[in-house]
N, C-alpha and C positions, 0 to 999 in steps of 0.2 A: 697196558691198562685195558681194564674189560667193566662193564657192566654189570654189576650185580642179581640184580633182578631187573623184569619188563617193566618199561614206564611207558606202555600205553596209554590212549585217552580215558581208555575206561578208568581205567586205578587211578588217573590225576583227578579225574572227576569224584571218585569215591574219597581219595585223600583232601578236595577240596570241603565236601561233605562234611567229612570226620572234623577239619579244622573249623566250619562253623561253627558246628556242634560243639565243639571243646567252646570256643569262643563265647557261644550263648548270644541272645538276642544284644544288639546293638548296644554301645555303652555312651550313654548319655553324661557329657561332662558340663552342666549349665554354667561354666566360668565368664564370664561377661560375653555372655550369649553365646557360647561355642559348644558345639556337640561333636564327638568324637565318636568314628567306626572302626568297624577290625572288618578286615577281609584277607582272604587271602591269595597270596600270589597265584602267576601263570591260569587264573579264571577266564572263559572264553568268553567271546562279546557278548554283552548283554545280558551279564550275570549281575543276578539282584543285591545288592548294595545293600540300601536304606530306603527310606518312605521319609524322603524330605518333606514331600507334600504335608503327611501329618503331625512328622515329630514339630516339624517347623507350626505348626498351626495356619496353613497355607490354604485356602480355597481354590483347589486344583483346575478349579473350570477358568479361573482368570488368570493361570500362568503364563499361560502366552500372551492375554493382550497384555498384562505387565510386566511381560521380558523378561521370565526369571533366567536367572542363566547363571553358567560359570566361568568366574572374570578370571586371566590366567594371562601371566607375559607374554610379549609377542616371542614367537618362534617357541615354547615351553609346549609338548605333549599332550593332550590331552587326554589323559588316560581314562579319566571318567566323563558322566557324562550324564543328563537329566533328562529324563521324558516329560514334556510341557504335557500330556494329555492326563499323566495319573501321577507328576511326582515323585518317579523315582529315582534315585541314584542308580547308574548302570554301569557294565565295565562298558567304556567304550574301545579299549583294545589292550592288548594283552600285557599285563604289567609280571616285567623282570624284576622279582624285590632287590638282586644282584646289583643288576643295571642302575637300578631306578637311586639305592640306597651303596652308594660303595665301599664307606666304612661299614665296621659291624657294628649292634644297637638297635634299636628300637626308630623302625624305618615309618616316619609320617610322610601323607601327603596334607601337603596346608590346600584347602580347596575355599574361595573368596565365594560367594553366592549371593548375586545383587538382584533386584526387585525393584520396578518401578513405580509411580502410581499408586500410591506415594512410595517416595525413596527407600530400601531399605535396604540391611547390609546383614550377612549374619557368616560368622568363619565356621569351617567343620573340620575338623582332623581327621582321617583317614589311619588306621594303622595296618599298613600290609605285613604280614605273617608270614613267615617263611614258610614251606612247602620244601620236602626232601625231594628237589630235582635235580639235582645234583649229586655223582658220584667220585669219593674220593678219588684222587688222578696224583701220576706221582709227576716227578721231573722229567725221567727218563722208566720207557720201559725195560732198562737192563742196565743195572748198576753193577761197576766192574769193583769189587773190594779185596784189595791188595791186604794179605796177610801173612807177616814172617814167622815163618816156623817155629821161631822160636816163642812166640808167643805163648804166657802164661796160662795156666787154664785160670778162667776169670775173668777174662780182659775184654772188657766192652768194646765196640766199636757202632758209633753211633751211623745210623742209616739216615739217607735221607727223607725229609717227612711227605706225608700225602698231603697236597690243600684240597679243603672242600668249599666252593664260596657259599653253602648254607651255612647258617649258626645257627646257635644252641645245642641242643640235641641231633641236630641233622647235618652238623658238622661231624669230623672224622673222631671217632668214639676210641677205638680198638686197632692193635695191630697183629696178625697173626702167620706164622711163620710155617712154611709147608715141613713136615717131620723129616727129620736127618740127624746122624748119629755126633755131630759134630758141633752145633750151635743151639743156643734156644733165643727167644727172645723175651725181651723186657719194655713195657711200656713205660714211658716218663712222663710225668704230665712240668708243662712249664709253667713260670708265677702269672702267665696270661690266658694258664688253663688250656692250649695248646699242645695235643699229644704228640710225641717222636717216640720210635722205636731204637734200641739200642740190642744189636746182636752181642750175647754173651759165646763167648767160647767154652764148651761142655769139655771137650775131650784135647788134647794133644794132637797137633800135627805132623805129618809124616809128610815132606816135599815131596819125600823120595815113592811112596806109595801111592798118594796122589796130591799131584798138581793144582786139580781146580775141582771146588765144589760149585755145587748150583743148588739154592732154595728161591722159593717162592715167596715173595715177604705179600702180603694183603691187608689191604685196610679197609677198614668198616667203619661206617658213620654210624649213628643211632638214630636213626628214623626210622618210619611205616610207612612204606614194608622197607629194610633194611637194602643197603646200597653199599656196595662197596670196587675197590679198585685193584688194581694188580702189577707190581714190577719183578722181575726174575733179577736176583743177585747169583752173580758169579763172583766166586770168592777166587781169588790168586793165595795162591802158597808161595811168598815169597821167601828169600834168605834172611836171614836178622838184619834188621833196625829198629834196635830194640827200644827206644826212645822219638817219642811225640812231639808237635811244637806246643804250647802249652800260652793262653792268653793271660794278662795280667787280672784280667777281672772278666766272668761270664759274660758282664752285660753291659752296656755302656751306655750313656745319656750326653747329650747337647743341646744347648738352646744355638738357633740361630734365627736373625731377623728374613722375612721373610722375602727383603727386596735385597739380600747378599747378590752381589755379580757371579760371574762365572768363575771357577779357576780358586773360591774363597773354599779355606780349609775346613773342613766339618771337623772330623777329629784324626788324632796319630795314634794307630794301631800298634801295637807292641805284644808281638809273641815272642818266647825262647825256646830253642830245643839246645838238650844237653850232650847231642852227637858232636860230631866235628866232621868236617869236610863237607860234600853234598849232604847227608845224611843231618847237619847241622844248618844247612843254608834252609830258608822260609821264604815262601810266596805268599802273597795273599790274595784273595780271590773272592768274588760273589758265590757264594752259593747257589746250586743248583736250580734250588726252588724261588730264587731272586723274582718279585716281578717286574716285568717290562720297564713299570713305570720308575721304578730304583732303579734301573737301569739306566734309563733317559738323562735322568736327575744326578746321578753321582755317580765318582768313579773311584775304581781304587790302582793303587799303584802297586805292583806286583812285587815288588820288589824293598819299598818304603813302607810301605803300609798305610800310606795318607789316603784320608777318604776326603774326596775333592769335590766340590761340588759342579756339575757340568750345565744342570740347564735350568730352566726357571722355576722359581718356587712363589706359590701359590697360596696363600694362608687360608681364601675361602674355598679352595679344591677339597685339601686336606690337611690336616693341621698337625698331623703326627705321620712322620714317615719311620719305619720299621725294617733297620737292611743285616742282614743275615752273612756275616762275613766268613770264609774258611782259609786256616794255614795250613801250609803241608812245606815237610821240607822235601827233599829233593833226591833225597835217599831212594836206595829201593825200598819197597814195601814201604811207600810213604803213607800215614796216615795222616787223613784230615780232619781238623779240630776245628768248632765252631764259635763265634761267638754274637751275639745280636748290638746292633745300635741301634738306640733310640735319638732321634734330631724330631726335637720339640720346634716347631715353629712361632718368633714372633710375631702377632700380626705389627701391621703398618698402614698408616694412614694412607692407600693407596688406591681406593676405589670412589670416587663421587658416586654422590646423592644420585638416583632414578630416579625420573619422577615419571609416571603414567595416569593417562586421563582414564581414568577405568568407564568412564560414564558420562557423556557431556549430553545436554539439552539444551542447544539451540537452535535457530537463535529463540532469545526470552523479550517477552510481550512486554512493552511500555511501561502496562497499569500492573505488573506484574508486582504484588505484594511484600517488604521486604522481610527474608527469611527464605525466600523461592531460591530452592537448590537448582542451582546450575550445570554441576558437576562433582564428581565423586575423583577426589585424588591419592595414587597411592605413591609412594615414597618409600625405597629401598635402597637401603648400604649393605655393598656386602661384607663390609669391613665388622670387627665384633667390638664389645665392651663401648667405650666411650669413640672411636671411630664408627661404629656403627650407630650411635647415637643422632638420629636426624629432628631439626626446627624448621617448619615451612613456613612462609608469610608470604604475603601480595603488596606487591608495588604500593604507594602512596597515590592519593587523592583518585579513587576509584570505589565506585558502591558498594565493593564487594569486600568479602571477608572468610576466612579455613576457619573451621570447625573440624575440630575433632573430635572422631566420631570411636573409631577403633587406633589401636596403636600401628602408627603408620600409613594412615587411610586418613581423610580431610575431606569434608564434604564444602564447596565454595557458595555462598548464599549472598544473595542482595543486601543490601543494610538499609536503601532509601528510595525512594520511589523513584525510577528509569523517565526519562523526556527522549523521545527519537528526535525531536525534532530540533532539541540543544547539540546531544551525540548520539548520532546512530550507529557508533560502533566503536566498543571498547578490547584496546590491548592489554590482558592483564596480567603483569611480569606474576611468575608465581618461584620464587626463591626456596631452594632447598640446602641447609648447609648445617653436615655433621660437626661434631664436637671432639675431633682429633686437632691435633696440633702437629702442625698446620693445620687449620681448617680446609674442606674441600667444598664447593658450592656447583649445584645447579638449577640455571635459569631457565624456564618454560613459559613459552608467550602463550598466550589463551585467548586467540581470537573470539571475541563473541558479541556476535550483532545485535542490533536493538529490532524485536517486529515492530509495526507500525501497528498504532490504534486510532482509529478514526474522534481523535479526542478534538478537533480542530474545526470549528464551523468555515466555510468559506467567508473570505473576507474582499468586498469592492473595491478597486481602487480609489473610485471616489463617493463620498457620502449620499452624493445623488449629481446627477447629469442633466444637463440645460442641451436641447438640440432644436435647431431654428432652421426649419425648412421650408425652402421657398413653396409658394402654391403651383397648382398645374403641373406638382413634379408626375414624372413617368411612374405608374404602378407596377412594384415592386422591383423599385429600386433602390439602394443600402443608405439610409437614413445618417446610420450614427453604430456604435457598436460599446459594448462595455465589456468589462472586463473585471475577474475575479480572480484570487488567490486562494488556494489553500494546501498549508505547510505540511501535510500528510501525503505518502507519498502510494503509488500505485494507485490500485481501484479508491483509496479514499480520497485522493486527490484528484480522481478526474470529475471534471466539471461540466454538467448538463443546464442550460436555460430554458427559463420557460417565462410565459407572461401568467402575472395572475390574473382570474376571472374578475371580470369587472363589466362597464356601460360607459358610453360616450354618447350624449346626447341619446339615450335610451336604444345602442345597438351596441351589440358585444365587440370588446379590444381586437376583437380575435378577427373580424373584420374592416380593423383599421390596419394596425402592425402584426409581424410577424418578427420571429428570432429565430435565429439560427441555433439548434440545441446545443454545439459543438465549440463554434468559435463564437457567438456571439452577438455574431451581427445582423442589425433589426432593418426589417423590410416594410414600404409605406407600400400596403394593398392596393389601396385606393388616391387617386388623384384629390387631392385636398383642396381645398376653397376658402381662402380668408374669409370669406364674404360670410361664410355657414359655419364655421370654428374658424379662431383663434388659437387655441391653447388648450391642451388636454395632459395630461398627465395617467402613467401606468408604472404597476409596479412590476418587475423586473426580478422573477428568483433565480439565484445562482445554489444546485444542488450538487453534495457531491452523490459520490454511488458506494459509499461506505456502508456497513448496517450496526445501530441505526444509523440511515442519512443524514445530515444535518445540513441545514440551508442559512442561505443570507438574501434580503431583500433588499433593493434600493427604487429609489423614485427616478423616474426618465420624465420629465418636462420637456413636451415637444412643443415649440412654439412656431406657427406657419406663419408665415412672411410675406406680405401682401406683394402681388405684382399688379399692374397697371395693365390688368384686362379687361376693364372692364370701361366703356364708352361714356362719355355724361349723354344724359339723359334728359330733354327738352321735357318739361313739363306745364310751363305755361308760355307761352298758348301753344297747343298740340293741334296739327295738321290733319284732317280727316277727308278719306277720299279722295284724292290727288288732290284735295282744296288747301286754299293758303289761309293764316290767317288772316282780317282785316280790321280795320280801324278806323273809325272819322276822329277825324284833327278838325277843329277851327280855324280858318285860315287868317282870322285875328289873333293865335295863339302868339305869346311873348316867345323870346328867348327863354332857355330851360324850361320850358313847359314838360309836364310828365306825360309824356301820350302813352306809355305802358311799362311793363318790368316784365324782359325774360328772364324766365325761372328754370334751373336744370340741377338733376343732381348728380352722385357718380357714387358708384356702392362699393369706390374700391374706398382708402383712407391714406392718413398722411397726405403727404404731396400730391399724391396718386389722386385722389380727392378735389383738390383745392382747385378752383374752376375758374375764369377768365374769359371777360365776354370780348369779342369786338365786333366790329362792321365787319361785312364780308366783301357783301355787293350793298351800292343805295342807287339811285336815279342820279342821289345828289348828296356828294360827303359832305357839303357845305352848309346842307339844313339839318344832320340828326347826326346825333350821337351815343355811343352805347355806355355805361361806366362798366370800367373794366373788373372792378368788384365785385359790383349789385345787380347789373346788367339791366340798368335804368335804361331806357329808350326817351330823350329830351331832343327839343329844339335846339339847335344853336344860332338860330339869328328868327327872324322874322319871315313871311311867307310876303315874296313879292308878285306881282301881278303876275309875271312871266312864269314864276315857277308851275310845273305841269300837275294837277287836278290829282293826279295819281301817283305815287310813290311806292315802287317796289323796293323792300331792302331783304339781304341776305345775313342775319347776326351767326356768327360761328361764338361754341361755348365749346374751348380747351382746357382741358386737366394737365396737371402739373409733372406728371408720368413721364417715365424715358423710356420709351418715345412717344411722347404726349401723343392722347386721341382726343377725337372732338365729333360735337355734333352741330347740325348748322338746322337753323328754322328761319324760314320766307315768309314775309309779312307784307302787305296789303295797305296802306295807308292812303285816305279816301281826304283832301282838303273840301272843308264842305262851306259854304258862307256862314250858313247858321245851321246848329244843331235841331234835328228832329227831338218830339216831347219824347216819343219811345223809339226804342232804338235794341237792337242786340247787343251784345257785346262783341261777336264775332258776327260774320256774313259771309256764306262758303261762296269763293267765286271760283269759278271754273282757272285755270294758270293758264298763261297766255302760250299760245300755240308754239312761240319756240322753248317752252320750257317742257308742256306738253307730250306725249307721247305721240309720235304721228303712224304709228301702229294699231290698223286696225280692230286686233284683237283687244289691245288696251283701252280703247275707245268702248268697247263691247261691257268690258269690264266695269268700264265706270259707269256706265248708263244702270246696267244691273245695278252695281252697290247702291247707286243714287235713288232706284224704284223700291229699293229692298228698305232705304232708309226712308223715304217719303210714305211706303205703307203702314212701316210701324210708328212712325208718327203721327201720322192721321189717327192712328188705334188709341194712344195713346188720349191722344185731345177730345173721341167721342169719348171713350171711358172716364176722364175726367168731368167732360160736360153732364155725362149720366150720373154720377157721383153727386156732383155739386146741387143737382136739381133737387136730389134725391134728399138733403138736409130737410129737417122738419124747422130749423128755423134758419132759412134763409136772410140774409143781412141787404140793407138797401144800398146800394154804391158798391158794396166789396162783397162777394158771395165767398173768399174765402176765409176760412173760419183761423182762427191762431192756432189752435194745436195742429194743422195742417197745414198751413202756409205760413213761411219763413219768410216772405220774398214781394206780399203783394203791397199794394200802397199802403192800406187801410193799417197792416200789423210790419213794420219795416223793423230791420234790426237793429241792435247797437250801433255803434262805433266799430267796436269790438270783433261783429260779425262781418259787417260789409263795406268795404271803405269806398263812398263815391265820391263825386268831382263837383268843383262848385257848384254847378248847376244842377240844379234839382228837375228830374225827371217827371215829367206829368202825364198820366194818362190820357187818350185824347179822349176827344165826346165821344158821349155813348158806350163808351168802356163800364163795363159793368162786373165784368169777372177779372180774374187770371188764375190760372191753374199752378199750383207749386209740385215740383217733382223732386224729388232726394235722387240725384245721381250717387252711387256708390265710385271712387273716386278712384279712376285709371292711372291715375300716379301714383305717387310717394304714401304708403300707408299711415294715416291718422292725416288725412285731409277729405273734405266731408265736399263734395260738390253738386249743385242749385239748381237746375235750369226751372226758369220763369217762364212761361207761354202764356200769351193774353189770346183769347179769340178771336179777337179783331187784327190780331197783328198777324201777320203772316214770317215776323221776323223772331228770331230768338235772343235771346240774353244769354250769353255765359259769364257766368261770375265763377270766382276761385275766393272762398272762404277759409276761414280761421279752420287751425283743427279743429274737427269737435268727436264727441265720444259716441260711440255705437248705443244707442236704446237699451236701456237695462232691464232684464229679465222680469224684474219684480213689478213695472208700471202696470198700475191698474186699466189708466184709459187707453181703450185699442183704438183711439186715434191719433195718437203718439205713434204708436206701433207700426214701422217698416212695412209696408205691402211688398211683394213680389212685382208688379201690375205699376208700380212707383219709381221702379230705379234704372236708370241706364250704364250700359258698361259702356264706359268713356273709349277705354284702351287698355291695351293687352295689359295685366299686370308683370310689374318690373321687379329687379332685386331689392331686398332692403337699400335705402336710401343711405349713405354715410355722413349723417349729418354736420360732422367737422368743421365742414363748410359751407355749410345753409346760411343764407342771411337772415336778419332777426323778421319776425312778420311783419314789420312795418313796413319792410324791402320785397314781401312777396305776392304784391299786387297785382294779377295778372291784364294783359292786355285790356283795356274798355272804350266805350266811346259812349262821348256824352253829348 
């Protein structure tokens, strides 16, 4: 076998050319959306195809980010192939139309072409062209043909044929015989259009002159440029046998099912030759040109004639097998006779459904719209007619749903709007199952997750939070802590706190509490104070970090809880100067007589609060008494002769607290026979040397304070005296006028204002003034405190009045009006008072003497 002509690259190139050309521009088939090409075989890579880009109506510049591509089973060739940058169809490596197409016909490539963004699907046909690459080839390059002398002139004898795998016209056209005086030849076309040569015998043979001829038989295909092959026949001159084996019929036909076993009989061969002896016996045999794959498949018995089937048969390989049988008997000069089987294949329900995700998108977003294509499914039987017939569907009670879109193809789509937070992840059976009988089915699970949408506000555990913190706690320590939910998961679910902007008592939250952004938990900045807040309130956001974010608010109610720090507080009569208070008693006073009311308060509340007086120290428990409520200071018996002129008592005032505090005030009680007409209410006496400090520097101390106080009281008394003189209408007896003097005889108060004691206080002779001073009041706020000074007296008065109200802005007369030059600071100012347990004003009389 030789080569006909050169099949270089250049000529395949030109022959590629030529078959465009024939072809003409692309052949557009719009059958539900399908467009069909011609190309042709053996083109080198990246030979131009088609303009997907345009035939398709494709906007070339977004093929890549929409993924145009070509969808193709796994492990299947890629023989073509698309440029994302212009669209075009291209080879991508070298297509066998042989190979590729192994029966003859009309060789397509089905080529799938998906698009994303939005979805789209569009089929193209391909039709590869044969190309004459191929030169007819025989079996053998030297066929031995045995021929007895005695043969007729006339007498055929068929050759074996050339196969070429191109078709049409580029299959084997011609057969031609190299010139000799002996044979000619004859071409025969078969009913499949398949050429075979058959040697005629021209002339008479001579054994005995010669033995063996030798021709050159050649076959020609009909392509461009022309191709053909070559075997050398050697003719033997044998003796007569002068009889053939002869078949019953040229051609033969069988159906069999395409799942027959091994060893099952195709058909029974029947030749006769009308010799006898060897010359009469028959073989039978494959013929020369047999291919491989008949070979594999069937066998025949040499001697029976039974063509047997040997190995598996295939209905979607190939559906029609074609085997080429020859007899010969056994004689010399045996000639062989041919005959063709046809074995029609049944198909058989034998291959299940494929099913292939050509295209998945996910996972798919929550609010994802229903009709949102999920996935692109394709489905293939290779089985034909009603076995290749396939029905897809999906599992029960799932949002999804197949569409079909092309034959065989199912695009999968939502039906109802997704919740991650019900299922975040759906299995969804995807069932495929042909219409042979028996049915064959396959199932494909189709994982596909739910994304997460930040559709889910954070949610509090509780409505709002009550936290009750004691006072004096440590700054920035963990108060309380809250907590939030929410059902979204990752960045949409994590949770950041914060306090909102606000005012407590007119200074920002943001210097009260703090929170922890992370977990939660809130920190008190500042040391708290019942005393100064009670109870405040802040709102509290829980955000997540979704976009948008969405938040949740609640109220934190922090309520401070009083502790017992705080001391009661002596406020009548208050000690000044290391001096004690004192008092004159009548030493005719009865049993229960009032000689005073200690008055105290305490700024903590509740119990903490509630105050308790008793004796501490007296001279004598036997003459006074404290009430443990009111902290009355009474007689209890009468003053007898012996009893001592002087009475020191120590009262302690405890609060109710654990561990109760207390304060204690020393009092001075003077037994006098008869009361003087004017009198102080207090008289600072110096404390008796063992109470005393016997430290010099303290002694120092007091002497100062005592000159410090004697100066500015003298100041006091001339400025008053200059004032009074200075009235244009001086009053006879009483030079203080009423809207200045609260206190002198002439203008005395209510009831209401000033509670005294039986005895009515006279000025003595020659009293002619007293000066009134508004002390602003060193205790408890909203008590308004008096001092009286007379000029003649050397001694003072203090009185403890009702509350009264501060001078109101609007009074006309500036003698009403508060001076500077007017008021003394009693003592240091105290905390607010916690009035819980203040007694009524009838109980808070302070010390006096009458």
């Amino acid at each position: 076998m030789g080569a006909g002509t050169g099949s270089g690259r250049g000529q395949l190139f030109l022959r590629s050319v030529l078959f465009l050309l024939l072809a003409g521009p692309p052949a557009h088939h719009p059958v539900r959306g399908q467009l069909r090409y011609a190309v042709p075989e053996e083109l080198e890579h990246g030979a131009f195809v088609a303009n997907l880009g345009e035939d398709l109506g494709l906007d070339v510049s977004t093929l890549s980010a929409r993924r145009f591509r070509i969808v193709s089973r796994a492990g299947a060739r890629q023989h073509l192939e698309v440029n994302l940058e212009n669209g075009i169809l291209f080879v991508n490596e070298r297509i066998d139309r042989e190979e590729v197409c192994e029966a003859g016909g009309t060789c397509l490539l089905h080529l799938q072409l998906l698009v994303e963004s939005p979805l789209e699907l569009y089929r193209v046909e391909v039709e590869v062209l044969d190309i004459n690459d191929h030169a007819p080839t025989f079996p053998w390059q030297e066929y031995v043909l045995e021929v007895a002398e005695s043969a007729v002139l006339g007498a055929r004898f068929p050759l074996e044929s050339a196969q070429d795998p191109d078709v049409g016209t580029n299959s084997v056209h011609t057969y031609r015989l190299s010139p000799n005086g002996f044979f000619s030849l004859e071409v025969q076309t078969r009913s499949d259009a398949s050429k075979f040569a058959e040697l005629v015998l021209e002339r008479a043979l001579d054994r005995e002159q010669q033995r063996v001829h030798r021709v050159l038989l050649t076959a020609l295909d009909g392509g461009v440029p022309e191709r053909s092959g070559t075997a050398h026949i050697v003719i033997t001159v044998l003796d007569a046998n002068d009889n053939v084996p002869a078949f019953d019929q040229p051609s033969y036909g069988v159906s069999l099912p395409e799942d027959a076993p091994a060893g099952t009989l195709v058909i029974q061969l029947n030749a006769t030759d009308l010799d006898e002896g060897p010359n009469g016996e028959i073989e039978y045999s494959f013929s020369g040109h047999a291919p491989p794959r008949v070979r594999e498949l069937f066998h025949v018995e040499p001697r029976s004639g039974q063509v047997l089937l040997k190995g598996r048969l295939d209905y979607e390989r190939a559906s029609l097998h074609e085997l080429y049988v020859q007899a010969k008997d056994r004689g010399p000069s045996a000639v062989a006779v041919h005959c063709r089987v046809l074995v029609h294949l049944l198909d058989v329900n034998d291959n299940a459904p494929e099913v292939t995700l050509t295209s998945v998108s996910t996972p798919v977003l929550e609010d994802a719209p229903p009709g949102t294509v999920i996935a692109v499914i394709s489905v293939l039987d290779r089985d034909s007619g009603d076995n290749g017939r396939v029905s897809c569907e999906v599992g029960p009670n799932v949002p999804f749903e197949l569409r079909s879109s092309f034959r065989n193809y199912y695009t999968l789509v939502t039906t109802q709007a997704l919740d991650r937070e019900v299922v975040p992840e759906y299995n969804v059976s995807i069932t495929a199952r042909d219409m042979g009988s028996p049915a064959l089915l396959t199932r494909s699970t189709l994982t596909i997750p739910v994304s997460d949408v930040n559709d889910n506000a954070p949610r509090f555990l509780q409505p709002s939070y009550s936290v009750y913190v004691m006072e004096n706690n440590a700054p920035g320590a963990s108060i309380c802590s809250v907590s939030a939910l929410d059902p979204d998961c990752q960045q949409n679910a994590y949770l950041s706190y914060s306090i909102a902007d606000g005012h407590i008592h007119g200074m920002p939250v943001g210097t009260y509490v703090s929170i922890n952004s992370d977990s939660g938990h809130m920190y008190a900045l500042r040391s708290l104070d019942y005393e100064q807040i009670r109870s405040f309130q802040i709102q509290v956001q829980a955000q997540d970090a979704g976009f948008p974010p969405l938040s949740a608010n609640v109220t934190v109610h922090i309520f401070v809880l009083d502790q017992n720090d705080n001391a009661p507080v002596i406020v009548s009569p208050m000690p000044r100067n290391g001096s004690v208070a004192t008092e004159l008693v009548p030493r005719s006073a009865r049993p229960g007589y009032l000689v005073g009311t200690v008055s105290a308060v305490d700024a903590d509340a509740g119990l903490n609060s509630r105050l308790s007086y008793q004796l501490l120290q007296a001279t004598d428990f036997t003459l006074f008494s404290v009430a443990p409520d009111t902290g009355e200071l009474r007689t209890l018996r009468s003053f007898l002769e012996q009893d001592a002129s002087r009475q020191q008592l120590v009262v302690q005032v405890r609060d109710g607290g654990q561990p109760a505090l207390s304060a204690t005030v020393s009092l001075l009680l003077s037994v006098v026979e008869t009361m003087p007409q004017t009198l102080s209410d207090f008289s600072e006496f110096s404390l008796p040397p063992e109470v005393s400090s016997s430290s010099p520097l303290t002694l120092y101390l007091l002497v100062s304070l005592g000159s410090i106080s004697f100066t500015f009281l003298l100041a006091i008394l001339i400025l008053t005296a200059i004032r009074c003189r200075g009235e244009r209408r001086p009053r006879q007896g009483d030079s203080c006028l009423p809207p200045r003097c609260h206190c002198c005889p002439g203008s005395r108060p209510s009831s209401d204002g000033l509670k005294t004691s039986n005895l009515t206080a006279q000025p003595p002779a020659g009293t002619t003034a007293a000066t009134c001073l508004d002390v602003p009041a060193g205790g408890p706020p909203g008590y308004c405190y008096k001092v009286c000074l007379g000029p003649e007296s050397a001694q003072s008065d203090f009185m403890f009045l009702k509350p009264c109200s501060p001078p109101r802005n609007n009074e006309k007369d500036p003698g009403k009006r508060s001076r500077p030059d007017q008021h003394l600071q009693v003592s240091k100012e105290a905390k607010q008072p916690n009035t819980d347990w203040l007694p009524p004003n009838t109980q808070r009389p302070a010390l006096k003497r009458y």
